[in-house]
DRENDO-145247 format. One record per residue: y negated, x negated, z negated of N, C-alpha, C in turn; residue in one letter. Coordinates in Angstrom, 3 decimals. Layout:
DRENDO-145247
n.c2,n.c1,n.c3,ca.c2,ca.c1,ca.c3,c.c2,c.c1,c.c3,residuo
Y,X,Z,Y,X,Z,Y,X,Z,A
...
***
This chain:
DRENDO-145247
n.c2,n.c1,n.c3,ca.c2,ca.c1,ca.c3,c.c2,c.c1,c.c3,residuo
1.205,-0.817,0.000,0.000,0.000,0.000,-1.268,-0.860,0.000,X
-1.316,-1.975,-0.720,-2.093,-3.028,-0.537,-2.764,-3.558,0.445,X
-1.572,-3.741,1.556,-2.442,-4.155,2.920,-2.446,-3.197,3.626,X
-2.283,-1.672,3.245,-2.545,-0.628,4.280,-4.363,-0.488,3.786,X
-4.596,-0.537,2.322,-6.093,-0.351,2.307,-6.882,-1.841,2.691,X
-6.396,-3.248,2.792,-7.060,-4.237,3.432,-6.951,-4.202,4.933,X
-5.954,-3.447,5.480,-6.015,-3.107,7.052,-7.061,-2.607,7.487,X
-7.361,-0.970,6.699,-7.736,-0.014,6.915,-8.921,-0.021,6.494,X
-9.570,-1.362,5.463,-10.837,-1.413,5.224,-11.493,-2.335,6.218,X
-10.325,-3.508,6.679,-10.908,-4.230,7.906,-11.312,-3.085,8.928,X
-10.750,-1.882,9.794,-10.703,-1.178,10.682,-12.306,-0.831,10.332,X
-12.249,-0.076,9.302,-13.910,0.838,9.125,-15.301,-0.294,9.423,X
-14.379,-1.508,8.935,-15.895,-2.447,9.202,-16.190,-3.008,10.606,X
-14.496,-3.108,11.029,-15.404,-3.237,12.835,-15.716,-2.348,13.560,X
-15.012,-0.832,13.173,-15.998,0.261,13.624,-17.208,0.639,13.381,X
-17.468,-0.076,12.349,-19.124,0.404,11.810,-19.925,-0.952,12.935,X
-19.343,-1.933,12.311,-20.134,-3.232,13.378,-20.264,-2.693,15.025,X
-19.264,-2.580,15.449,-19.369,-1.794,16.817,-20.418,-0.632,17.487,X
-20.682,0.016,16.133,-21.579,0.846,16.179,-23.080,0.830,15.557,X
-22.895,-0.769,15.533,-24.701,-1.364,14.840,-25.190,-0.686,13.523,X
-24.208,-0.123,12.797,-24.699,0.048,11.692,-24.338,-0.274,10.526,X
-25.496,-0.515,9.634,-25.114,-1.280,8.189,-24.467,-1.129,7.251,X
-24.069,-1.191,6.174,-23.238,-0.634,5.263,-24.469,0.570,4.226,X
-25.345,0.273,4.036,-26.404,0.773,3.661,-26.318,2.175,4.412,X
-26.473,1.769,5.653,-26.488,3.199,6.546,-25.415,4.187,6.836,X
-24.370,3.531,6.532,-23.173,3.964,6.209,-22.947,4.693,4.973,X
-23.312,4.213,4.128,-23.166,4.746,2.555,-24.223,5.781,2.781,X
-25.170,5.752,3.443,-26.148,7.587,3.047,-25.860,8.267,3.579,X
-24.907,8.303,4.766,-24.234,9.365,5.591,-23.253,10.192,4.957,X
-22.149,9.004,4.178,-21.142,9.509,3.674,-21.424,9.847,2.023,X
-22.434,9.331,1.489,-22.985,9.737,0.039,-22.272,9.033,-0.863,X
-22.015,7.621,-0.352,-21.691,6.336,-1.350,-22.500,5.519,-1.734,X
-22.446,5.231,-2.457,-23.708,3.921,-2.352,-22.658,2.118,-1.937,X
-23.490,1.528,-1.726,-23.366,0.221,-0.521,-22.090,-0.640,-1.383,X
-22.551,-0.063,-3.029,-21.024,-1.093,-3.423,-19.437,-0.709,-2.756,X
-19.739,0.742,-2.681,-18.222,1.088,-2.723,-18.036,1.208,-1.560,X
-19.176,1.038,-0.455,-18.510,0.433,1.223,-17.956,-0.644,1.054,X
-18.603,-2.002,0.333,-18.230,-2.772,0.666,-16.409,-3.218,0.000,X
-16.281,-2.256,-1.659,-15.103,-2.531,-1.804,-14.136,-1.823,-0.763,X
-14.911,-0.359,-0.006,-13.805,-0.057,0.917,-13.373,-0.842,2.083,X
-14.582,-1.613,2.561,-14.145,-2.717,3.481,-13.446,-3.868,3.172,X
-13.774,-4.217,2.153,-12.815,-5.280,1.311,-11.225,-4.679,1.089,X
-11.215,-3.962,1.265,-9.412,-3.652,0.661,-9.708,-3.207,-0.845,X
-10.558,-3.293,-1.877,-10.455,-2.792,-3.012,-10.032,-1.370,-3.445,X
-10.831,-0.675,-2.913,-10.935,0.934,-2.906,-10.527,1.505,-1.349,X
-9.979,2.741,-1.978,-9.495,3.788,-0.634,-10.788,4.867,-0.667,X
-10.185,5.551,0.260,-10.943,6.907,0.749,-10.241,8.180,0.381,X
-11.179,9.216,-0.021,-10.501,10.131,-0.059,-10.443,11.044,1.390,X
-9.944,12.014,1.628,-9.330,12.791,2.644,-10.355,13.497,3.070,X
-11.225,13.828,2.027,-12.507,14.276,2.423,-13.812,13.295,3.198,X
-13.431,12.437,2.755,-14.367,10.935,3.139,-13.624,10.248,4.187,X
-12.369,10.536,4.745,-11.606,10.216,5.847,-12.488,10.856,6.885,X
-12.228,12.537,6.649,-12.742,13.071,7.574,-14.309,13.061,8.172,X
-15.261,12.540,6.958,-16.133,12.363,7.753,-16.688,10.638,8.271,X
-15.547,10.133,7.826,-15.644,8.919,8.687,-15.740,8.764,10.462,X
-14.620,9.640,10.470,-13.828,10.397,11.679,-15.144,10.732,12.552,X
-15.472,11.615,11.427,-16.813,12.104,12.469,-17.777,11.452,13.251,X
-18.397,10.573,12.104,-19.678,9.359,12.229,-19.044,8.418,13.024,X
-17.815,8.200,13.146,-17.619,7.075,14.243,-16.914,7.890,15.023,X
-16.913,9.088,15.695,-16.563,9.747,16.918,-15.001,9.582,16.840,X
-14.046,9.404,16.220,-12.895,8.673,16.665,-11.925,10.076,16.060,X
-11.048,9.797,16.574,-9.648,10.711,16.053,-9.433,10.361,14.252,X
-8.844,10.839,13.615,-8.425,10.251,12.303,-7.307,9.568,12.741,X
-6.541,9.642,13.618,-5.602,8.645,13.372,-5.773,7.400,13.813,X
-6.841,7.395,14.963,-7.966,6.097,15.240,-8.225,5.484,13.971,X
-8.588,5.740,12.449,-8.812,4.843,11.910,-8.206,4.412,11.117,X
-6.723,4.515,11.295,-5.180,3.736,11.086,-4.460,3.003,12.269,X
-6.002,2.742,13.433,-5.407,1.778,14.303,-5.198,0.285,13.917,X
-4.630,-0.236,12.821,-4.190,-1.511,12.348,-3.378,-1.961,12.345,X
-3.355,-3.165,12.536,-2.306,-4.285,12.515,-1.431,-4.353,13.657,X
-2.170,-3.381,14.381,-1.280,-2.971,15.614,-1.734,-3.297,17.053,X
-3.042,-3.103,17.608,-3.267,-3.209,18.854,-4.966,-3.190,18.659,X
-5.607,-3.688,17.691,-7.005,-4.164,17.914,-7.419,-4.911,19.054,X
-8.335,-5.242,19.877,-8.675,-6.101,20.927,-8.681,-7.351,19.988,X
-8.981,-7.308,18.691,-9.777,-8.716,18.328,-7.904,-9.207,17.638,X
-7.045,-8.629,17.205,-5.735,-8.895,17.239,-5.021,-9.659,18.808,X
-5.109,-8.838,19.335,-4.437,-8.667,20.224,-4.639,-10.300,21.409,X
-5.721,-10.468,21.468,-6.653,-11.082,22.849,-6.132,-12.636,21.589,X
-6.104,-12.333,20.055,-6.040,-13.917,19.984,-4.529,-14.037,19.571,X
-3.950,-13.123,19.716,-2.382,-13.399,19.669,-1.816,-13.556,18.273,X
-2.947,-12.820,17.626,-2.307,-13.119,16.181,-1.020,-11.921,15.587,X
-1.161,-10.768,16.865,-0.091,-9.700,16.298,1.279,-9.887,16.592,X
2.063,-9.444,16.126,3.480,-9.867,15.922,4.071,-9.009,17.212,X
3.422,-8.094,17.469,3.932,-7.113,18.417,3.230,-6.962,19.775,X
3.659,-7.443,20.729,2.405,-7.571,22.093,3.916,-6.061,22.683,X
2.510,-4.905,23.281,3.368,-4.160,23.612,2.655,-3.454,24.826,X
3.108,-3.262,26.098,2.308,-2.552,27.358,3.425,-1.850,27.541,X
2.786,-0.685,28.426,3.501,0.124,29.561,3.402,-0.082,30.873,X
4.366,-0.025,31.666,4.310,-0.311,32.984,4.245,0.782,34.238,X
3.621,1.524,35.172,3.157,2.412,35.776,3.414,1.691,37.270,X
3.937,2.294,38.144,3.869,2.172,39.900,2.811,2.493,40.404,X
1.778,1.757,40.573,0.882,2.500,41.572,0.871,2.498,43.342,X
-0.549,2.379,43.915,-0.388,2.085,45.344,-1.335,0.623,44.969,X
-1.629,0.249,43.815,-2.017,-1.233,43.789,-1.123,-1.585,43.404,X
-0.235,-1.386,42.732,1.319,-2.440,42.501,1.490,-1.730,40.622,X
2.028,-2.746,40.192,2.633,-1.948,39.223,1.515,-2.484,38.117,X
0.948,-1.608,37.489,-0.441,-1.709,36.001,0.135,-1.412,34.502,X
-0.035,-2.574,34.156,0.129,-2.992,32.802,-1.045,-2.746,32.022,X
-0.810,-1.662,30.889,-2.079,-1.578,29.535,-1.165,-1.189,28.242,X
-2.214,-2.257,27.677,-2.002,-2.384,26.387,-1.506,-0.843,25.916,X
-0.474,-1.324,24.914,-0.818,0.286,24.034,-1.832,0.621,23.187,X
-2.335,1.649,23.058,-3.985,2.046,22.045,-4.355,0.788,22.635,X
-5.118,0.773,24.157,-5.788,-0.060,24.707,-6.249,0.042,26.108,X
-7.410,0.303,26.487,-7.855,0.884,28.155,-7.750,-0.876,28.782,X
-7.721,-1.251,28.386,-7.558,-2.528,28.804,-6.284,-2.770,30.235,X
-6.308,-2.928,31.539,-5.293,-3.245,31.921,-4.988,-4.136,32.892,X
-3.976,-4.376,33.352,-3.923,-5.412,34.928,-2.810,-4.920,35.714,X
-3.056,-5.770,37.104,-1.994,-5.609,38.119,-1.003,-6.473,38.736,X
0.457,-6.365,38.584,0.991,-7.201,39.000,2.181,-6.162,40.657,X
1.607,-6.981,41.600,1.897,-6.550,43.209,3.675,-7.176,42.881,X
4.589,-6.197,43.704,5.959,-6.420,43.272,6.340,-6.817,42.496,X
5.799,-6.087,41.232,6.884,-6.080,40.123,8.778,-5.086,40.321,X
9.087,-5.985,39.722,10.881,-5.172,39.659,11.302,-5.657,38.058,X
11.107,-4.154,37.349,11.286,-4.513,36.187,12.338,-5.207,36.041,X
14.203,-5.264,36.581,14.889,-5.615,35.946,15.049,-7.030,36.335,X
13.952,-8.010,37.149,13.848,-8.989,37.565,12.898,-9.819,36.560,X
12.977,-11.367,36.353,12.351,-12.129,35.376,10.674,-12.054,35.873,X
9.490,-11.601,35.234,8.478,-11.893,35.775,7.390,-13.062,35.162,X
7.268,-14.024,36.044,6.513,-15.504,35.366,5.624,-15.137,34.523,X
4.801,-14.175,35.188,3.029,-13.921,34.255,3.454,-13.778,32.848,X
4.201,-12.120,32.801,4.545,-12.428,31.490,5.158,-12.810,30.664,X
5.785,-13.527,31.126,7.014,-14.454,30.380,5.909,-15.481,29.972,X
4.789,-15.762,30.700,4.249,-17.243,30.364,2.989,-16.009,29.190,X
2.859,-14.858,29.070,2.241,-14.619,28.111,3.053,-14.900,26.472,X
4.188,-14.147,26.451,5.367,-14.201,25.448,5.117,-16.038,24.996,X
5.287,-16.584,26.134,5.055,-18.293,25.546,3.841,-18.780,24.485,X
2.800,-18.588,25.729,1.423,-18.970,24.976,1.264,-18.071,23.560,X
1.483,-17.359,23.870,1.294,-16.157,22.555,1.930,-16.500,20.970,X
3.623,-17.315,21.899,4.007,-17.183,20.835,4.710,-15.944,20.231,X
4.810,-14.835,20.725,5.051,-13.720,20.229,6.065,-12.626,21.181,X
7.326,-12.122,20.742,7.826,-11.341,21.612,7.216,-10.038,22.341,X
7.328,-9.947,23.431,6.288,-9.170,24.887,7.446,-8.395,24.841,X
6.815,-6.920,24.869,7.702,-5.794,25.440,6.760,-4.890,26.281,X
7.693,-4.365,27.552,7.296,-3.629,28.158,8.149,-2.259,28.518,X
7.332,-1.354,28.212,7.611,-0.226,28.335,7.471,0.679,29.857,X
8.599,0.492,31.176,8.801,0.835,32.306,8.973,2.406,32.664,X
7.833,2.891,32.529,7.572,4.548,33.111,7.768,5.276,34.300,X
8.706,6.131,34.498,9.037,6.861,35.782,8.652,8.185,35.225,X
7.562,9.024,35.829,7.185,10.153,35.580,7.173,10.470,34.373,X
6.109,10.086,33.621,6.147,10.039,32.304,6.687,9.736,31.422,X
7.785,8.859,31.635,9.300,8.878,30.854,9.178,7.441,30.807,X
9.581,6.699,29.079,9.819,5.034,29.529,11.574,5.368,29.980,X
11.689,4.399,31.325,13.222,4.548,31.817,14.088,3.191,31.329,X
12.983,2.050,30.821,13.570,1.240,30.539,12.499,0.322,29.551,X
13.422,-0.708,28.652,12.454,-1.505,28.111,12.932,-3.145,27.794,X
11.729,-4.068,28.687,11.745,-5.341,29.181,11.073,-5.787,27.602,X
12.111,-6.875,27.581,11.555,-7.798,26.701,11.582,-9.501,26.716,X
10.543,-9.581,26.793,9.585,-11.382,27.114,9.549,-12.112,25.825,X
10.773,-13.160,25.553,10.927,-14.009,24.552,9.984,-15.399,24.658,X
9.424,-15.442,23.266,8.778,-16.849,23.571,9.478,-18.134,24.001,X
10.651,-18.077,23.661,11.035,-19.288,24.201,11.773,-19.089,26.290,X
11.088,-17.666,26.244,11.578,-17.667,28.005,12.638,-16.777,28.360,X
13.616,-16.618,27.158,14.719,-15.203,27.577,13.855,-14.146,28.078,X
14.503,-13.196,28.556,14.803,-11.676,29.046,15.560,-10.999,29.079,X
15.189,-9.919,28.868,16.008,-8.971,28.272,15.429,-7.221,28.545,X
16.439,-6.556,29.274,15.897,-5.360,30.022,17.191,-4.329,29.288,X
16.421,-3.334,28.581,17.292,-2.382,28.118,16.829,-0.751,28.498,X
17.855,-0.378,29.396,18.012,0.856,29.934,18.050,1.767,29.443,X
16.872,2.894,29.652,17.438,3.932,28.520,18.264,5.191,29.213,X
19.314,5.799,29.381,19.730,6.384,29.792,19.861,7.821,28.946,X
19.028,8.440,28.825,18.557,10.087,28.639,18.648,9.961,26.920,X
18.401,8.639,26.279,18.379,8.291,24.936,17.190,9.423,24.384,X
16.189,9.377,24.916,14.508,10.031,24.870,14.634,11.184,25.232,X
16.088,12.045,26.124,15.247,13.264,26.660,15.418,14.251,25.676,X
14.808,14.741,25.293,15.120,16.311,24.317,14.626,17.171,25.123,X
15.271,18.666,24.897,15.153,19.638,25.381,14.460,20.768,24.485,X
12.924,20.668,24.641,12.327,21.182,23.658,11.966,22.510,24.308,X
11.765,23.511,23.525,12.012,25.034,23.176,10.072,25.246,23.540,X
9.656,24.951,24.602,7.726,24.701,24.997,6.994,25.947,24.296,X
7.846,26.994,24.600,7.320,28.177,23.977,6.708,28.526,22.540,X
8.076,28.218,21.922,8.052,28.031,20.311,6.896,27.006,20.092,X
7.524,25.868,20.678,6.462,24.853,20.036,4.930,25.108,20.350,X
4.304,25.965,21.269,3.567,26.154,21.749,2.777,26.994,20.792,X
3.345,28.003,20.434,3.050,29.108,19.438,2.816,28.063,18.308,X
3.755,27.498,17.345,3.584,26.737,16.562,2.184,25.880,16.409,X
1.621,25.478,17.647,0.677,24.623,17.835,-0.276,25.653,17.606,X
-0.643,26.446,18.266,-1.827,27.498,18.613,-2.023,27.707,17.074,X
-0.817,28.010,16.038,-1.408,28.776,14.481,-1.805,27.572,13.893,X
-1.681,25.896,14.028,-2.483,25.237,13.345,-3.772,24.248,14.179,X
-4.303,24.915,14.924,-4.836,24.672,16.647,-6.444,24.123,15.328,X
-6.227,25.011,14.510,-8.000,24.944,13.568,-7.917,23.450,12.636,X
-6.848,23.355,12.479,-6.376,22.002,11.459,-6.581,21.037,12.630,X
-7.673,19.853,12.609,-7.820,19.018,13.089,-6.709,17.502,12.711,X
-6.909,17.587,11.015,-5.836,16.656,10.998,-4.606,17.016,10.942,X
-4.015,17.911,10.918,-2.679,18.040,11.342,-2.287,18.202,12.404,X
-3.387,18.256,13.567,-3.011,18.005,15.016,-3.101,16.620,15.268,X
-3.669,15.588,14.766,-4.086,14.530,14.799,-2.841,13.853,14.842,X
-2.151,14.368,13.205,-1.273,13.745,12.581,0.508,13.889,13.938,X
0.126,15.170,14.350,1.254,15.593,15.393,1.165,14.177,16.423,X
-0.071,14.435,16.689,-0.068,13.412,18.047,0.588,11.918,17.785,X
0.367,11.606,16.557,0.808,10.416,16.387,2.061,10.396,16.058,X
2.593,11.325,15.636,4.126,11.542,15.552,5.005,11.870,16.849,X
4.185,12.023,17.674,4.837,12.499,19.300,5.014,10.686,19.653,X
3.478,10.274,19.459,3.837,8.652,20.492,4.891,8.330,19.865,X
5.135,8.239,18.333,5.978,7.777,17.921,7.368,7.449,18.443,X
7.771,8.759,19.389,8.471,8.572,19.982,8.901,7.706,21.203,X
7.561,6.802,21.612,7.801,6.267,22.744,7.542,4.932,22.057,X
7.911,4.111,21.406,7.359,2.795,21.305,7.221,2.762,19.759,X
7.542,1.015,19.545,8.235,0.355,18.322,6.567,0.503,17.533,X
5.438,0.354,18.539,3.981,-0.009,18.113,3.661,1.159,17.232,X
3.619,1.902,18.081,3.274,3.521,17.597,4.280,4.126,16.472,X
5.568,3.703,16.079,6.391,3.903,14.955,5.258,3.131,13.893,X
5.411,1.860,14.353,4.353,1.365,13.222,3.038,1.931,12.515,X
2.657,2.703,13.510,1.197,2.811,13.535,1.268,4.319,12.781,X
2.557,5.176,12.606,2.347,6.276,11.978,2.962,6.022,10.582,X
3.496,5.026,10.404,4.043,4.688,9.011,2.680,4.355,8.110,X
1.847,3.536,8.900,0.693,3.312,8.433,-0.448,4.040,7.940,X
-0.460,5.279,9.036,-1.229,6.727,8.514,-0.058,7.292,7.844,X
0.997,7.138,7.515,1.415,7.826,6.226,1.377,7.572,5.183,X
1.035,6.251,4.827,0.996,5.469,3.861,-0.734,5.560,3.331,X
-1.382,5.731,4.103,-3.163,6.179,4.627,-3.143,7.734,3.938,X
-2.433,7.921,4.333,-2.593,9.528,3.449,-2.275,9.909,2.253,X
-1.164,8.940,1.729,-0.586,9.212,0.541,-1.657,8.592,-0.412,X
-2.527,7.532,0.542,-3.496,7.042,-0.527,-4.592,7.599,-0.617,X
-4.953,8.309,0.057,-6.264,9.448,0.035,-5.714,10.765,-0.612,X
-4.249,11.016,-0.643,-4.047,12.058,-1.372,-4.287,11.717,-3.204,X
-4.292,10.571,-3.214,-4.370,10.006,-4.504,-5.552,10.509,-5.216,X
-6.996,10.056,-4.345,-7.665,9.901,-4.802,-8.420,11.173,-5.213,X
-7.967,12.321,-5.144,-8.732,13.773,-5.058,-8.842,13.790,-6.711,X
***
């Protein structure tokens, strides 16, 4: 729980930096005063659920945006300090586009064949240091998942209808519509859906669960 509130206090401070504003200016919005930003940015102190939500607000972001940690930050990510380098892979008519996960960030590599060794990113997995996975999409679906060892292996694992469920659209549909007014419990859905596609996004909802149990604390 420790480094979910030093994660999650790093997160609020580069969203506030991002958005040019001070901790001062921060604290009169939300009706703190400047100490207890700074222990919330420090990792000292949490947030409550009420003070989640209007974080949410003031920085435009989803709530589950501000349990994007440890996971796919640009300022993580670009210096290779995360343990988890993770893209999806898409066919286009420019060749096949690689983006980050929780990341608009992307590139193009012209004849890619997933189940073939590819240099670029194999030589990312190297420099990095860090195992590269890619997540290979056929109509919305990952069909397979490539993995880029630092020391140069590969490794391509097929998913064969592991992912498909046969969900009931109707029901679930209805279901959605009666909590359509609950912002964070749609929030919380969404992140439990990616969950399903990727090791990143498992991570990333353990983290808002752990995010919640600590704001449930504090009421």
């Amino acid at each position: 729980m420790d480094k979910v509130k030093q994660l999650f206090g790093q997160r609020i401070k580069f969203l506030r930096k991002t958005r040019h504003m001070t901790q001062e200016q921060l604290a009169e919005r939300l009706g703190l005063n400047v100490r207890q930003i700074s222990r919330i940015e420090s990792g000292v102190n949490f947030v409550s659920l009420d003070t989640m939500k209007m974080l949410s607000v003031i920085f435009n972001v989803n709530i589950s945006e501000l349990f994007n940690i440890s996971i796919t930050p640009d300022e993580i990510l670009l210096s290779c300090k995360d343990k988890i380098l993770h893209y999806t892979a898409v066919d286009t008519d420019k060749g096949t586009k690689f983006t980050k996960t929780g990341d608009s960030d992307s590139f193009y590599i012209k004849n890619f064949v997933y189940d073939k060794k590819d240099e670029s990113l194999s030589d990312i997995a190297k420099k990095c240091n860090h195992q590269l996975t890619v997540s290979y999409m056929k109509n919305n679906e990952a069909t397979a998942d490539i993995i880029y060892f630092p020391n140069g292996d590969f490794k391509v694992y097929k998913r064969q209808n592991f992912f498909r469920i046969d969900y009931k659209l109707t029901k679930l549909f209805n279901e959605i519509i009666k909590i359509s007014k609950n912002e964070l419990m749609l929030d919380f859905i969404k992140t439990a859906v990616n969950a399903c596609r990727s090791l990143a996004a498992r991570k990333r909802l353990r983290i808002l669960l752990d995010g919640l149990d600590l704001a449930d604390k504090m009421k």
